[in-house]
TITI-6045 format. One record per residue (C-alpha): residue number from 0; x, y, z. Coordinates in steps of 0.05 Angstrom, whole numbers, plus 5000, padded with zeros to 4 digits. Example, Ala and Ser with C-alpha at 12.3 -4.5 7.8 and 13.67 -1.06 7.14 Angstrom:
REM TITI-6045
(0 (5246 4910 5156))
(1 (5273 4979 5143))
END
This chain:
REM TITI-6045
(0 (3052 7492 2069))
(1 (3127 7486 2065))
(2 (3174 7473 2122))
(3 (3208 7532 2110))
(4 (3199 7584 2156))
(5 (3164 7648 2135))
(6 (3171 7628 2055))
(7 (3185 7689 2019))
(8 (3122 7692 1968))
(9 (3161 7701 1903))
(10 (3096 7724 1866))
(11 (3094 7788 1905))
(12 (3147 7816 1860))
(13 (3093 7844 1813))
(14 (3106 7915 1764))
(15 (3082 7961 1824))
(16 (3118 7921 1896))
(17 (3182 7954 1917))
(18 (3256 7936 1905))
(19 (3288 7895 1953))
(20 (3348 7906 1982))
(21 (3407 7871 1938))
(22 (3434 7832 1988))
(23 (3397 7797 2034))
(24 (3410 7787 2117))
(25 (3452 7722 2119))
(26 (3466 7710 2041))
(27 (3517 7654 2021))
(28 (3577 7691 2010))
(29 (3595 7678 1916))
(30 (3652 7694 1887))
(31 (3669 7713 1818))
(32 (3712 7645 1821))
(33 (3658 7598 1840))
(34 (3615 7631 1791))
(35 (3656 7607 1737))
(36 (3667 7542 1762))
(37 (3581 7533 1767))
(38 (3584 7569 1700))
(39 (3633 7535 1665))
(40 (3601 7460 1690))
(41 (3533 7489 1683))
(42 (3544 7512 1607))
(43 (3584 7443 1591))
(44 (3534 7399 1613))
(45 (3476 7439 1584))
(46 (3519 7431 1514))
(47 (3524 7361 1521))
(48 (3451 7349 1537))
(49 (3419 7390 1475))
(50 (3467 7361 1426))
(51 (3434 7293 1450))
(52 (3365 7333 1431))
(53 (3384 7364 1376))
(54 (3416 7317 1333))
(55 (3341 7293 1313))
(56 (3322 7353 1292))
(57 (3383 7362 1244))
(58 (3372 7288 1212))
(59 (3293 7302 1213))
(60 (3310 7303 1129))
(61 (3342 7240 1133))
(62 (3307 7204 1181))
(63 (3238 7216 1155))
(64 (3228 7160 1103))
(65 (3266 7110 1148))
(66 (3215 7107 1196))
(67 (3156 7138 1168))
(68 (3155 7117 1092))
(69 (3104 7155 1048))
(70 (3095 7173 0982))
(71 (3086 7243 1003))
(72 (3156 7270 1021))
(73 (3121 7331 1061))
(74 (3076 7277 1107))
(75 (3138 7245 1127))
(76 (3170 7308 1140))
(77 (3106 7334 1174))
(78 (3105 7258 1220))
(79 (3180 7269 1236))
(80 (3174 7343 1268))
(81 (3112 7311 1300))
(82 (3157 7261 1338))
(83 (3196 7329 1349))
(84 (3145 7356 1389))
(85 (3129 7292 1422))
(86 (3193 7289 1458))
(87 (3167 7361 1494))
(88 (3106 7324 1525))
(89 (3148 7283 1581))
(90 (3187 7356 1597))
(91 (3142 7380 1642))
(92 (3145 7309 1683))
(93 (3218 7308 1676))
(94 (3215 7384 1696))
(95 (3173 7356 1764))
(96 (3213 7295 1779))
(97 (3280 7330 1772))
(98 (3255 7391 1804))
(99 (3238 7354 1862))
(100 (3304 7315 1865))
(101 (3340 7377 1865))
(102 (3299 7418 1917))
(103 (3306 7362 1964))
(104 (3378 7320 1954))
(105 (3418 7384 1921))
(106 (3429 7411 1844))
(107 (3481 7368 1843))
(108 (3446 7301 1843))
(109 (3400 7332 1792))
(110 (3441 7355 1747))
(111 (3487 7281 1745))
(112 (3429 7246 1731))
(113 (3400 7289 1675))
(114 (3458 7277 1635))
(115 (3456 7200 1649))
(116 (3398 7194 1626))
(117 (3403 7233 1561))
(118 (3461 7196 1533))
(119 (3434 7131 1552))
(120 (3367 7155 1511))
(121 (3407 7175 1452))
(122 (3448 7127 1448))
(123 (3388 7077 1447))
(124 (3371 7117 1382))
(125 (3424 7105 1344))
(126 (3421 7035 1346))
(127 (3331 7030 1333))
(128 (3317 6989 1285))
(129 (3282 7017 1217))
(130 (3210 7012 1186))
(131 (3240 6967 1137))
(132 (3266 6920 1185))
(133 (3204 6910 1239))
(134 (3150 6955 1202))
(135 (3103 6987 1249))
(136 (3142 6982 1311))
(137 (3195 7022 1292))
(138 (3158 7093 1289))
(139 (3131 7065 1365))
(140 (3204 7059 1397))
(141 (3212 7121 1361))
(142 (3175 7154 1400))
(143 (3189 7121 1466))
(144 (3260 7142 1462))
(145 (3251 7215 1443))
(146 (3200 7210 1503))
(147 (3256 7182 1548))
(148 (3302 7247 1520))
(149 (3241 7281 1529))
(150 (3236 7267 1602))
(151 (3326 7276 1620))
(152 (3317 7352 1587))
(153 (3262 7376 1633))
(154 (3303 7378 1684))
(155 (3367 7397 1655))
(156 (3355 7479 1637))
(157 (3318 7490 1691))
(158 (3376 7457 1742))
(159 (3435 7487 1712))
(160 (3404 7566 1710))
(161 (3380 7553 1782))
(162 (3460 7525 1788))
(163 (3494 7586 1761))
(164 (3438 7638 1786))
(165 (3453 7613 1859))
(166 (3536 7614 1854))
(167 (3540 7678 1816))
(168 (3543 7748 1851))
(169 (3476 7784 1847))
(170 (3504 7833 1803))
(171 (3533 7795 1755))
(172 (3480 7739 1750))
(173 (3461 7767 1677))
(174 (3534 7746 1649))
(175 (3548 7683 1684))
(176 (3466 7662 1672))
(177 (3485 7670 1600))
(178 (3528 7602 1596))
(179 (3461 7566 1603))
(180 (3437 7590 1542))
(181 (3502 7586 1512))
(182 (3500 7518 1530))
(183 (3433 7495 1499))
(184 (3445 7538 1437))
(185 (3517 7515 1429))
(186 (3493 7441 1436))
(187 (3447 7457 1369))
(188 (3519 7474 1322))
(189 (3556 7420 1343))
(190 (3496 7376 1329))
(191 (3501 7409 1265))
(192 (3566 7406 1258))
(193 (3572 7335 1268))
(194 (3513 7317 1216))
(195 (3550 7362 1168))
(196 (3619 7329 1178))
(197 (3582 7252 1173))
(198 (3538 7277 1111))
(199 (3600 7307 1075))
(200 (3638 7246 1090))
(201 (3586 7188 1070))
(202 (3543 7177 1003))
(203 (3464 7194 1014))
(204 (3463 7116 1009))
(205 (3509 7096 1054))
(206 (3474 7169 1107))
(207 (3404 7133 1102))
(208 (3443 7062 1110))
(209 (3480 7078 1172))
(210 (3515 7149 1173))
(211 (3450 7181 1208))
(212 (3466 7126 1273))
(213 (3530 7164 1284))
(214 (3519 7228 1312))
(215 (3464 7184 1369))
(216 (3517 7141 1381))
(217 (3568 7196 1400))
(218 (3512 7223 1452))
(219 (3558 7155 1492))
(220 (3626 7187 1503))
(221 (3602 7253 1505))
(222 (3558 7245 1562))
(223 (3611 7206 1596))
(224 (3654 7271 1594))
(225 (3595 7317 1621))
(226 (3584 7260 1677))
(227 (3660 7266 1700))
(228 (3656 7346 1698))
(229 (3590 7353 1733))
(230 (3612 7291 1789))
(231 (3668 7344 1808))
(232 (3616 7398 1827))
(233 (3595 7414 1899))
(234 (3531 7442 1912))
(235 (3511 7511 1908))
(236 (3522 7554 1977))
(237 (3439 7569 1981))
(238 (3428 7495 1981))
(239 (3478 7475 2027))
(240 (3456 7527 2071))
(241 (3379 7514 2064))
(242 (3398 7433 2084))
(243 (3439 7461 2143))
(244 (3377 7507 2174))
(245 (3332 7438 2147))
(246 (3296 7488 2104))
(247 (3280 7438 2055))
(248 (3212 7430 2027))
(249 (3179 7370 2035))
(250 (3135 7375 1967))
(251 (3172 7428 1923))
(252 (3117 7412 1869))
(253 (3056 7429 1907))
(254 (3089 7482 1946))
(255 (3110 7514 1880))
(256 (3027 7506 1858))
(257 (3007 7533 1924))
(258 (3054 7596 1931))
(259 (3082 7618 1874))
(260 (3021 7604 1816))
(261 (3038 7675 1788))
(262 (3110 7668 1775))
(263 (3093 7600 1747))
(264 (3058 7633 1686))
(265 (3105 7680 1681))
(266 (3162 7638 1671))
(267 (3102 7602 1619))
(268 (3099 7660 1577))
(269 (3173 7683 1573))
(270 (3184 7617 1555))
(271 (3132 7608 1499))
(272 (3157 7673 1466))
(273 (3236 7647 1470))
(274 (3222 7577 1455))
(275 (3176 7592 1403))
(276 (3214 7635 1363))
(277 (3284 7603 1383))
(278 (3260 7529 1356))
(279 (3247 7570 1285))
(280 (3311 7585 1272))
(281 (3345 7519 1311))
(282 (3304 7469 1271))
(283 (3255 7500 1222))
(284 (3304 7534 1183))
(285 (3341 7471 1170))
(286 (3278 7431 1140))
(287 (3257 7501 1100))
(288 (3321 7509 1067))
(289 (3334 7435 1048))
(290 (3261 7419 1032))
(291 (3234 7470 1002))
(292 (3293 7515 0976))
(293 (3325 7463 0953))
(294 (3396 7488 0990))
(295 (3441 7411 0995))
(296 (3449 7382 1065))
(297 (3520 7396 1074))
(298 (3507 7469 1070))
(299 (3454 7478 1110))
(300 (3483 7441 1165))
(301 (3555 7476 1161))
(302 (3520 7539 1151))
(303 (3474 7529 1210))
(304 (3529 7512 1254))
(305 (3568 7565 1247))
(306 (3517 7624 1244))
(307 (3495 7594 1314))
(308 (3565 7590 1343))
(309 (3582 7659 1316))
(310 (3515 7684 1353))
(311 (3526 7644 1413))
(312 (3598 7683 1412))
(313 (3553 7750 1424))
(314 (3508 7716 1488))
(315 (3550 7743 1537))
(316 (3543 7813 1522))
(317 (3471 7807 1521))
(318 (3481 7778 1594))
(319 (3530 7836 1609))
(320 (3477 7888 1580))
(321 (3421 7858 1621))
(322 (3454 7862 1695))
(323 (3477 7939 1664))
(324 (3405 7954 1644))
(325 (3361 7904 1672))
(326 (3321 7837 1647))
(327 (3259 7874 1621))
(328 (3290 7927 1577))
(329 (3329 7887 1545))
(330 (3280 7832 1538))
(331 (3230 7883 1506))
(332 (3278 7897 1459))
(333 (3292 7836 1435))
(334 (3212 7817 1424))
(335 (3199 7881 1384))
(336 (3261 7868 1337))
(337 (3241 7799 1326))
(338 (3166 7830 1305))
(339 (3198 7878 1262))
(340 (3246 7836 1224))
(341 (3211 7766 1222))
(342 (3176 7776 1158))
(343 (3231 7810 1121))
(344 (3281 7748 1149))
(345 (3233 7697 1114))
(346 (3229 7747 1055))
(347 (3303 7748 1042))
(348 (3304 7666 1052))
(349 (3259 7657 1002))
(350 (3286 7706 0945))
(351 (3365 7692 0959))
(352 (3399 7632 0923))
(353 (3462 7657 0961))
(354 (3478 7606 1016))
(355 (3527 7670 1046))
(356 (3461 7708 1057))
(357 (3427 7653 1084))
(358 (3479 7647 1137))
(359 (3470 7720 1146))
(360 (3403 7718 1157))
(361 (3414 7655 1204))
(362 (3467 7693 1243))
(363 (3415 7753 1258))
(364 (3359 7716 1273))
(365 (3401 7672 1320))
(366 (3434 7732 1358))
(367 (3370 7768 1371))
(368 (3349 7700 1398))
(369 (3407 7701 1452))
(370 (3372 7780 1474))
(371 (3315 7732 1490))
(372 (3345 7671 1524))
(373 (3392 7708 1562))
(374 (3360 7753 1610))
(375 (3299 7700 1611))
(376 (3344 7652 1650))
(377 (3372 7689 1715))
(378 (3295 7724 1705))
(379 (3261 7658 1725))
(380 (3310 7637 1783))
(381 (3290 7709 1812))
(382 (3218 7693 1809))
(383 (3220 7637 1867))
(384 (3255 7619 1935))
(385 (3305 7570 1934))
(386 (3264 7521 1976))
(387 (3224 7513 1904))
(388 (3261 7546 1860))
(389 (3290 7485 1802))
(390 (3219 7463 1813))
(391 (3180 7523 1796))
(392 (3236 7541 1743))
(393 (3231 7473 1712))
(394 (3158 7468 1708))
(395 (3140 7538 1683))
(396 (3195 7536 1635))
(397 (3178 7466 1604))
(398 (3103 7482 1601))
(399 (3129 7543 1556))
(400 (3169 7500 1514))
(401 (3112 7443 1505))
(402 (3072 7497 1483))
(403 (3117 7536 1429))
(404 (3181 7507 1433))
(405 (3170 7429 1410))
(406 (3109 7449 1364))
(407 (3143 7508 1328))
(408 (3174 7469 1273))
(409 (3112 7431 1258))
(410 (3067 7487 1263))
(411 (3109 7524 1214))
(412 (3120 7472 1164))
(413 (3038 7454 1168))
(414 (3031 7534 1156))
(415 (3065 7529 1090))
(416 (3041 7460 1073))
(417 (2954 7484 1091))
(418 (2973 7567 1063))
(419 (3038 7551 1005))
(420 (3058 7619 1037))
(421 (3127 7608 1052))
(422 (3128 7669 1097))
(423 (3069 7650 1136))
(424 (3120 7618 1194))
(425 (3132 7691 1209))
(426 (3063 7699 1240))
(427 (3079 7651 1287))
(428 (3142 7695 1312))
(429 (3111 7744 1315))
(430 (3048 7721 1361))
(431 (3094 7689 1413))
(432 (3130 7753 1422))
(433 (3073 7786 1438))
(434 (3055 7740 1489))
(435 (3121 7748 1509))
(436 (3119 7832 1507))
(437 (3042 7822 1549))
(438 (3077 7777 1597))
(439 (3127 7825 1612))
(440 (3082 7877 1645))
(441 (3063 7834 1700))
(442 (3133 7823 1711))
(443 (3180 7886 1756))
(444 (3259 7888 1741))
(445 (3294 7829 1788))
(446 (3370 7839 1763))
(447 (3385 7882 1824))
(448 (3356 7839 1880))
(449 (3388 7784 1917))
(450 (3354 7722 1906))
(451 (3285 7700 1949))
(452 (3308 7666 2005))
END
């Protein structure tokens, strides 16, 4: 049992309890100001860390034969995305360890040390040695690094929703939640956009020589920005007044387990339905339209990054539409029009030799994907008390994402590889947005009630 007194049991918000009040007794006073400010640092950060992530999935092309050399160019591809998906295994611990940090010392220490720990990891990358040059061992510290990246963005998405959810106004937590998504999303164009401007810029000799190291290596500086942004922060006012009334729990992990198992698979299935048909468009798309439709690099990449920051552009109003209409509508909207238009997207990829359509196509897909993200982000942070709350957000979250969110790109390109149905990817979309649409009915509108205290 938690040290707080009389924890508010976050799973009791099921589709039948009644609607709290919208502010609580006692609730930290937010402005719209300090909202920004957590938003703002929040979205930043978040940026920062999933261009560090990213950036592997953009040079999965050119990385491939580097470290896993094959005769087959799909097995390399398909060992690649593999190491992809990898990288989600150590989210859930990072999820735990900097769930706990932050329950118990404050977002704020969280947060800093997520993005310390990313751009060390990246960096690292960018300087591993190739198969050529030590053989076998290169594939292994591979795969230790994108484990180490793995572990610094479990924590991150989790810490800066529960960030912004907790300095935002409860009616407004829609619009302001949307800069984590923003963030993340955001993070995958300019990883784009910077393996677009190096591939443009280089020979393919001299990208599979050294060009690919680049983009790691800028993970350096550009964490040392986020670090001087997010060191400015203070912590959020439920925190600081939870360590004041030493309401802190002594195990967020187990107390999360213990009390709140029902909003943990909650925040588990909204998850798998946005990871898993997010990751489809963020990575998949890339691979499909290099490898197999034969589109050139520089394209694609361009083309990818700025369909995604042209949809990012159109987050917000999803985040203004959900506090206006409430998380579940809009997130039940956004499931069905992914069902209805994911075959016909993969259709149109397929049959088009246009790369204008493509990036049509791309800038659809992408937008529906922020009617997903958004309201799923200040949804979670709803679901538990503060005491536990980047805990339980973290670890239901990155259980999502471990299950649809690192293994959608290599279950779609072993779909086409096993079916040579270039469409069959769309059954996967479709399947995790039904999960998504089931999940929902266990789940009552939260965008009107103050946070669990």
């Amino acid at each position: 049992m938690t040290n707080v007194e009389k924890p508010i049991r976050a799973d009791d918000r099921s589709a039948g309890a009644p609607m709290p009040e919208p502010h609580r007794a006692g609730e930290p006073q937010k402005s719209p100001a300090m909202a920004r400010r957590a938003a703002i640092a929040g979205g930043v950060g978040t940026l920062i860390e999933y261009y560090d992530f990213a950036v592997y999935g953009f040079l999965a092309v050119v990385i491939a034969p580097l470290f896993f050399p094959s005769d087959s160019p799909g097995t390399s591809i398909l060992a690649t995305l593999a190491v992809f998906g990898v990288a989600y295994v150590a989210r859930p611990l990072g999820g735990i360890f900097f769930g706990r940090l932050g329950d118990r010392r404050g977002r704020r220490s969280a947060l800093v040390a997520t993005v310390v720990c990313m751009g060390i990891a990246c960096g690292i990358l960018g300087l591993l040695p190739t198969h050529s040059s030590i053989g076998v061992l290169a594939p292994i510290l591979l795969v230790l690094v994108r484990l180490a990246q793995g572990f610094s963005a479990g924590g991150e998405v989790g810490g800066a929703a529960t960030y912004i959810a907790e300095s935002a106004p409860a009616h407004r937590r829609g619009f302001f939640g949307s800069f984590t998504p923003i963030g993340s999303t955001l993070g995958f164009a300019v990883a784009a956009a910077v393996v677009g401007l190096v591939t443009l810029l280089t020979t393919d000799e001299q990208m599979e020589s050294w060009g690919w190291r680049i983009p790691f290596l800028l993970a350096l500086p550009l964490a040392l920005i986020c670090l001087r942004v997010r060191m400015k922060l203070e912590d959020t006012p439920e925190f600081e007044e939870m360590a004041e009334k030493q309401e802190v729990a002594k195990s967020p992990l187990l107390d999360v387990v213990r009390n709140n198992p029902r909003s943990v698979l909650k925040v588990v299935g909204i998850a798998i339905a946005m990871n898993g048909s997010g990751y489809i468009g963020l990575t998949y798309f890339n691979v499909y339209l290099i490898n197999d439709l034969g589109f050139s690099k520089d394209s694609v990449y361009w083309t990818s990054a700025i369909a995604i920051a042209l949809a990012c552009a159109t987050f917000p109003i999803s985040g203004m539409m959900t506090d206006r209409f409430g998380r579940r509508p809009v997130l039940l909207f956004g499931y069905l029009t992914y069902i209805v238009i994911a075959f016909p997207a993969f259709m149109i990829l397929g049959a088009t030799g246009s790369i204008v359509v493509v990036g049509l196509v791309y800038f659809v897909y992408m937008t529906l994907n922020g009617v997903v993200q958004v309201p799923a982000f200040p949804l979670f942070t709803e679901l538990f008390p503060r005491a536990t709350r980047y805990t339980g957000v973290s670890l239901g979250f990155n259980i999502g994402t471990i299950a649809a969110g690192g293994t959608a790109p290599y279950v779609a390109a072993q779909l086409v590889e096993s079916t040579g149905n270039a469409m069959s990817p769309a059954y996967w979309v479709v399947g995790v947005c039904l999960i998504g649409t089931v999940t929902l009915l266990a789940i009552r509108e939260t965008s009107r009630a103050a946070l669990p205290a």
